[in-house]
C-alpha positions in Angstrom: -7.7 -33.6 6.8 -8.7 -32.3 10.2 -8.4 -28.1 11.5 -5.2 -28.9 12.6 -3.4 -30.9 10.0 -4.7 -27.9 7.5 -3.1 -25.3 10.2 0.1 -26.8 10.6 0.7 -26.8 7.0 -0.4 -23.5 6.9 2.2 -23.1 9.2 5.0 -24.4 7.2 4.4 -23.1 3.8 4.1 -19.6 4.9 6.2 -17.0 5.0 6.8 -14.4 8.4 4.7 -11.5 8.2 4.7 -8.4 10.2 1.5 -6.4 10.3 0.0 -8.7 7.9 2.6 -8.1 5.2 4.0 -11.2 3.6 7.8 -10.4 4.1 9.4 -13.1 2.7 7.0 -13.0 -1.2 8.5 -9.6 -2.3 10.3 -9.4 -5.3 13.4 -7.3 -6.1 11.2 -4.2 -7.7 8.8 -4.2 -4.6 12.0 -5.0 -1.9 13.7 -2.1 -3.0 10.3 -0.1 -3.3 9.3 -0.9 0.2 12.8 -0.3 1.6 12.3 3.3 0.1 8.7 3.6 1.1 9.9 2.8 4.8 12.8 5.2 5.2 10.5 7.9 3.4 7.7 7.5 5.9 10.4 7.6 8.7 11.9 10.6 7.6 8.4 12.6 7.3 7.2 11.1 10.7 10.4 11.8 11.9 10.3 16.0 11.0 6.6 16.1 11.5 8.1 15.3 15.6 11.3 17.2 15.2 9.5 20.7 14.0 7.0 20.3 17.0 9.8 19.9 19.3 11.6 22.8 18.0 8.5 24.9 18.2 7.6 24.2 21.8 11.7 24.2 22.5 11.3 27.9 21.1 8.3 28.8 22.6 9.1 27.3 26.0 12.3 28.9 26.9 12.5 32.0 24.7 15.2 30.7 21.8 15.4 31.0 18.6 16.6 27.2 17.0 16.1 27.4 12.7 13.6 24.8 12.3 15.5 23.4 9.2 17.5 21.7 12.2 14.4 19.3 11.9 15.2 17.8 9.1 19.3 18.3 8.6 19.7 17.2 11.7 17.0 14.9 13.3 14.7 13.7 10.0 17.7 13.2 7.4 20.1 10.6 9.3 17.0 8.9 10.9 15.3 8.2 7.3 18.3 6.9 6.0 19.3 4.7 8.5 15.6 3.3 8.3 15.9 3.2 4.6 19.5 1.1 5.1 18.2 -1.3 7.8 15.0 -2.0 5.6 16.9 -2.6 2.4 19.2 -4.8 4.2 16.4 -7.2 6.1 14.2 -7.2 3.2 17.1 -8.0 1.1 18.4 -10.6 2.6 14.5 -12.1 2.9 14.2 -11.9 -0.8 18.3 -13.5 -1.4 17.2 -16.0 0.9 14.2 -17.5 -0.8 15.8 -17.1 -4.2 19.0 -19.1 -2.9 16.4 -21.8 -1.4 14.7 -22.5 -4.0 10.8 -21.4 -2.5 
């Protein structure tokens, strides 16, 4: 078999991955895992940014906004819409190999 024969069925017998994560092997325990894992991570990263926007709003022009805006406001519906849009891709991934038979 030559380099490219070897790559081309490389090619075909493996799943997508993005940033080097095999999306398409995950079972139901680690889709629904990694579903929450990604709409926690957006959520912190998300009120990490709110609460220094808040504080330089504040600082900047004199006001006084509660910085639990951060994350009932800005942190809360942003995780959870990561968290439903993850569930929903990596679900269907995982539905569709176990309908196909791979």
């Amino acid at each position: 078999m030559s380099a490219h024969e070897v790559s081309a069925q490389h090619l075909h017998s493996s799943p997508g991955k993005v940033l080097g994560l095999p999306l398409g092997n995950f079972g139901l325990f680690s889709t629904l895992l990694m579903s929450v894992a990604s709409g926690f991570l957006a959520f912190f990263a998300t009120c990490f940014f709110a609460i220094f926007g808040i504080m330089i709003y504040n600082r900047g022009g004199h006001h006084a906004v509660n910085f639990n805006v951060s994350y009932r406001y800005i942190a809360f519906p942003v995780g959870c819409t990561v968290l439903v849009i993850s569930f929903l891709i990596l679900i269907g991934f995982w539905l569709r190999r176990k309908l196909t038979g791979r």
